[in-house]
C-alpha positions as CSV (number, residue, x, y, z in Angstrom):
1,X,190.9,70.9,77.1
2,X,193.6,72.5,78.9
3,X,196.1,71.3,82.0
4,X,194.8,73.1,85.1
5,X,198.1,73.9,86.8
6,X,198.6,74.9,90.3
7,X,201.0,75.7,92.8
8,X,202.7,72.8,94.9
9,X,201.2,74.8,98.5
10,X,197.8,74.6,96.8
11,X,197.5,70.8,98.3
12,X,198.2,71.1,101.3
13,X,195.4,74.0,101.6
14,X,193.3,71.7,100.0
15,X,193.5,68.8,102.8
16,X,193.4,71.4,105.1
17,X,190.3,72.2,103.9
18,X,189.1,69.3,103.5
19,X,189.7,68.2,107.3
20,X,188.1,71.0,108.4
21,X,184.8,70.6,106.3
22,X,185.2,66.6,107.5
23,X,184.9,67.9,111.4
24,X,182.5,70.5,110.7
25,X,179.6,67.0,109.2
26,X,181.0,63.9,107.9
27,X,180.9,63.7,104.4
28,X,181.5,67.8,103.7
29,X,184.3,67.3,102.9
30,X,183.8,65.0,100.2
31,X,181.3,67.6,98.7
32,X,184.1,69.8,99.2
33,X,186.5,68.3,96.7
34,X,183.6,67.3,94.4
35,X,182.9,71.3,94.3
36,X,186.8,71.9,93.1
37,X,186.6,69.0,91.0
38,X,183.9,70.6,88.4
39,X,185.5,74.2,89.1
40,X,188.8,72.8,87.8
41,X,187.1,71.0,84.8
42,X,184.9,74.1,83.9
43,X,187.9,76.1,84.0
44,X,189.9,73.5,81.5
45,X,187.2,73.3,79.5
46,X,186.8,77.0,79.3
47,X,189.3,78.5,80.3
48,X,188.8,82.1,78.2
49,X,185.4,82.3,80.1
């Protein structure tokens, strides 16, 4: 499996996000991270693909 490397701006997109989806219904943004959870390991996993 390879490292999934990102830029250090990606996180603060990412709890951006994720506040947003949280005021848009409770819990989105939990499904939110979930979501970029299994992208990131597919794209470890697989990362020719």
């Amino acid at each position: 499996m390879m490292p999934v490397k990102f830029h250090p701006a990606v996180f603060q997109d990412i709890a951006d996000a994720y506040n947003w989806y949280q005021l848009q219904l409770n819990g989105l943004g939990d499904d939110f991270i979930n979501e970029l959870e299994t992208a990131y390991s597919l794209i470890s996993q697989m990362p020719l693909s």
